[in-house]
N, C-alpha and C positions, 0 to 999 in steps of 0.2 A: 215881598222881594221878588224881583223876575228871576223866572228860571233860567235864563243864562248866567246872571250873579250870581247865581248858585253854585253853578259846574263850576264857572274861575275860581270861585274862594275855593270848592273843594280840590279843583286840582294844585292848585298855590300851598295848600297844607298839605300834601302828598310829594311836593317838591321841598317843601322845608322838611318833612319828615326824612326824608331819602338824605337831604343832606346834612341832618343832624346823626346819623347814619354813617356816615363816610369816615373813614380811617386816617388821618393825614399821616404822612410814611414820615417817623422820626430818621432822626439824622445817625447814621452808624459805619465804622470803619471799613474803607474797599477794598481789604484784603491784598491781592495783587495786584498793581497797579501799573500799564507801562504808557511811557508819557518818552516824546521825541523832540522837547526841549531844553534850553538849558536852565530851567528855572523850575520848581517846586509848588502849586500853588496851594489854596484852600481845600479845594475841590478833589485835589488827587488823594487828601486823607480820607475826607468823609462825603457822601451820599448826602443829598441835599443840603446842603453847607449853608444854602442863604445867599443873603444880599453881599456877603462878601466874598463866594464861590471863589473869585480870579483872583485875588490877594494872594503876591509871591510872598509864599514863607522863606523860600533861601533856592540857593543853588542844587539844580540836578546836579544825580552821579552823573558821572565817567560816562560817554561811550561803553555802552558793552559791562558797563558796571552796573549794582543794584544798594541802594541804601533799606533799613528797616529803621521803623517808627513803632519803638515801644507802647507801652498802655498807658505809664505815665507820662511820658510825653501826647500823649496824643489828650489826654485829660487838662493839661496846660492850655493845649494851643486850642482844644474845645473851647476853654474858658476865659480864653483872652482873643477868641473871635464871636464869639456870642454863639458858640453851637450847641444846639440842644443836647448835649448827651454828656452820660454822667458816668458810665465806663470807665475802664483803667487801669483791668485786668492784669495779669503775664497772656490772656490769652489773646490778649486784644493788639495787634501788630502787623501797621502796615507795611508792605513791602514795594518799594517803587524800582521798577526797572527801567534801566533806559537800552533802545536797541543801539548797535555797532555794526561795522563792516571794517576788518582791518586795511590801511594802510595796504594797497600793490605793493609789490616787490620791487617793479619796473620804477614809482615813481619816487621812491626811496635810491635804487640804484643811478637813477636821472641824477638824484639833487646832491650824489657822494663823488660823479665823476669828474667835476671840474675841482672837489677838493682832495682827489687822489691824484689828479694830475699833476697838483702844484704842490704834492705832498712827495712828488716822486716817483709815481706808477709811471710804468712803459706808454708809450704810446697809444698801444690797442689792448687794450686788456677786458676781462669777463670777472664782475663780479657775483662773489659767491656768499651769501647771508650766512651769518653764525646761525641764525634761527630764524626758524619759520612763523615765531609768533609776532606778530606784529602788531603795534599800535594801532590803535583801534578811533576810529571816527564817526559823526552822525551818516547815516542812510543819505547817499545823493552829495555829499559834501564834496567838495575841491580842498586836499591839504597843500595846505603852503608848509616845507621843510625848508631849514635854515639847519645845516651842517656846522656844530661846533666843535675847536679842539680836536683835529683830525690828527691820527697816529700813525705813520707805514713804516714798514719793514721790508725795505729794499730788497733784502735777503732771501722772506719768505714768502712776501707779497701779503702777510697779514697785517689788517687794520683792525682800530678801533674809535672810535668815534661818538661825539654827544649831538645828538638829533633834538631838534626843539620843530614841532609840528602844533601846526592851529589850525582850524576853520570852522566856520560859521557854524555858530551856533555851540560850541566849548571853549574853553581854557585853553590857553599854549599850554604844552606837556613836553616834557624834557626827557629821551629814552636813551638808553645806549645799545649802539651799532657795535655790532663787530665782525668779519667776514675777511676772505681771501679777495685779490685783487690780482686774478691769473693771468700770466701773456697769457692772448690770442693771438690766432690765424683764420682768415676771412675764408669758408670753403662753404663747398655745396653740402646741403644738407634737405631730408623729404620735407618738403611743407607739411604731410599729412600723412598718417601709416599707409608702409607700403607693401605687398602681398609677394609671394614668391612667382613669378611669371609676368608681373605688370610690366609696361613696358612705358620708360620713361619719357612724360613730355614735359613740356615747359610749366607746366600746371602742379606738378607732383614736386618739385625742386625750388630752393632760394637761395641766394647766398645770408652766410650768415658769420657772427664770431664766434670761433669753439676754442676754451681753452688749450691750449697746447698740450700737457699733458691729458687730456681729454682723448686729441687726435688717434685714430688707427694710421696701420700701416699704409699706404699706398694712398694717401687721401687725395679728392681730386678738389679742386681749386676752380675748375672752368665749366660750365654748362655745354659746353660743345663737346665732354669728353662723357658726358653722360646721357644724354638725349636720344632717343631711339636704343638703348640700352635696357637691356632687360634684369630684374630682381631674381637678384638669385635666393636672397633666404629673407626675412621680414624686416621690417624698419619700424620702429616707431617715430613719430614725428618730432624732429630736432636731431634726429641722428646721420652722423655725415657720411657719407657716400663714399666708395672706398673700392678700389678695384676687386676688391677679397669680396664686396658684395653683389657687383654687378658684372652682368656678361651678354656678349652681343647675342642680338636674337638671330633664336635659330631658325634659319628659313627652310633646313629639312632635315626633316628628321631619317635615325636609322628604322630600316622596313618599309619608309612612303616609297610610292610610286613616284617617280620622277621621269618628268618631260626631258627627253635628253636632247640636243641638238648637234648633230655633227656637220663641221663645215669641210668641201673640198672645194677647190678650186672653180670658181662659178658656180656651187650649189651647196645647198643646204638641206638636210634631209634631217627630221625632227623621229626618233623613237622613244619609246618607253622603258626605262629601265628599276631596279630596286637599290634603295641606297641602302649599302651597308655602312655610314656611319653619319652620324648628325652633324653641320656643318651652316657655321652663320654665312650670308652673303660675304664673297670671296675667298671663303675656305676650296680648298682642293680634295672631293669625299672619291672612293671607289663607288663604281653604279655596276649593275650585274646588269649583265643584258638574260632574260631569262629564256631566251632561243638558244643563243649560242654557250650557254654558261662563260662568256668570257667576262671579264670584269676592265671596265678603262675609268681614268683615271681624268674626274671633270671638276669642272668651276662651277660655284654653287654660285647662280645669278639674278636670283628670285623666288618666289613662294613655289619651293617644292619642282624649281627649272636647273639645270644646270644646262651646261654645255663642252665638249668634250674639248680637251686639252689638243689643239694642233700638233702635229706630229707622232700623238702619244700613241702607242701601242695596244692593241689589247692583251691579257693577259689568261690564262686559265681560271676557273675557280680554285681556291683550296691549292693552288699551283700542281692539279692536275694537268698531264701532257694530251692535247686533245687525240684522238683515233689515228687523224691522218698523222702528226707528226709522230707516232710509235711506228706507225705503217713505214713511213721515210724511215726511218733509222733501221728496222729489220733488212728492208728493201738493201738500204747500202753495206 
């Protein structure tokens, strides 16, 4: 026999030996199991399942729900798919999850306001969920809500309501709603938390609906009463703007150095004086002139500018009487 016929056959009987060797992996229950359809198959009980892996055994849980598969049940359905295993335990129990994402708030409130309207609510109103837990849907899903048997109460703005929600990929589910339906009033409010010192632009504000008893005192309504305005203590975002929290900026402060400007009659003559008090553009602050210690009395017209009041007078500091005017008076 040639020696190459030799090496094949022996290598050919080191390949059957190897594969008479080989362990073929039985079939055995997968424990946890999570699956993101609505159906149940062969495969999600047991580990190599065979030729009929994909065979739907029944319907998936719930969104966000979990079913378990006993040991006798799972020794049935071994036996009437042709699966190798003979199992059957109490210990032997699948468990199949399926994942969820609840239902928005927003998209729930969308599909309750054309039947709170025609149930009676005000015009502009804000509603308010009895609860935060909400119906639950597949990952990525679009629910379509169908509002049934809507309830109101004119009196206290409470409803109650039968929700029926589908989408792709479950069951329509039947839940019930129930929540306030508050008048609103349409005002300014921070799009985004806001810091004590920030100074408000068109970025940081939006209009929006806030229930009425919601509202504070002095609430502002208009973007032009807010703008260039400065945070007096914190906001958090949705919270409405309110004279009690906002205050014009201050262009000087008390103790800065301020540009004074004095005008006379064809001339203008610019000094330096110290502001004794803080004072937004168009406020009227004292400035000390620190030569004379006299204090006059200016229009705050800029960052840290003012300029002296026409006609105005100066005054002493501390309404001390200056030298010469004590001198005048001994004198007379």
């Amino acid at each position: 026999m040639p020696r190459s016929t030799g090496r094949t056959i022996a290598v050919l009987t080191v390949m059957i030996g190897l594969a008479a060797g080989v362990a073929v992996a039985a079939p055995a229950p997968r424990g946890i199991v999570t699956i993101n359809r609505s159906v149940v198959q062969l495969q999600d009980l047991f580990s190599d399942a065979g030729p009929k892996a994909k065979d739907v055994l029944g319907p998936a849980p719930a969104p966000g729900q979990r079913i378990e598969v006993g040991g006798a049940q799972l020794s049935a359905i071994a036996r009437a798919y042709g699966v190798g295993w003979t199992g059957g335990g109490p210990d032997n129990v699948v468990v199949i999850e399926r994942p969820g994402v609840p239902v928005r708030a927003a998209s729930i409130t969308r599909a309750l306001r054309p039947a709170l309207l025609g149930a009676g609510a005000p015009d502009h109103f804000v509603v308010q969920l009895g609860s935060d837990r909400l119906p639950m849907i597949p990952p990525g899903a679009l629910p379509d809500i169908v509002v049934n048997n809507i309830r109101y109460d004119q009196v206290n703005g409470q409803f109650a309501a039968s929700v029926l929600i589908s989408a792709t990929g479950m069951k329509p589910e039947s839940f019930d709603i129930s929540g306030i339906a508050a008048p609103a009033e349409r005002v300014i409010v921070a799009r985004h938390t806001l810091q004590p010192g920030d100074v408000v632009t068109i970025n940081d504000v939006k209009m929006a609906w806030v229930a009425r008893a919601a509202l504070p005192q002095g609430m502002l309504t208009s973007a032009s009463e807010v703008l260039g305005m400065q945070i007096s203590r914190r906001l958090a975002a949705g919270t409405p703007l309110s004279r009690q929290n906002i205050a014009r900026v201050m262009m000087v402060t008390r103790g800065a150095t301020v540009s004074l400007a004095v005008e006379t009659p064809g001339l203008e003559v610019t000094a330096e004086g110290v502001a004794l008090a803080s004072g937004p553009e168009g406020a009227v602050i004292p400035v000390l002139n620190p030569s004379s210690r006299e204090v006059v009395q200016a229009v705050v017209d800029g960052q840290n500018h003012a300029h002296v009041i026409p006609g105005s007078h100066p005054t002493p500091q501390n309404g001390t009487v200056p030298y010469y005017n004590r001198m005048v008076g001994q004198n007379g």
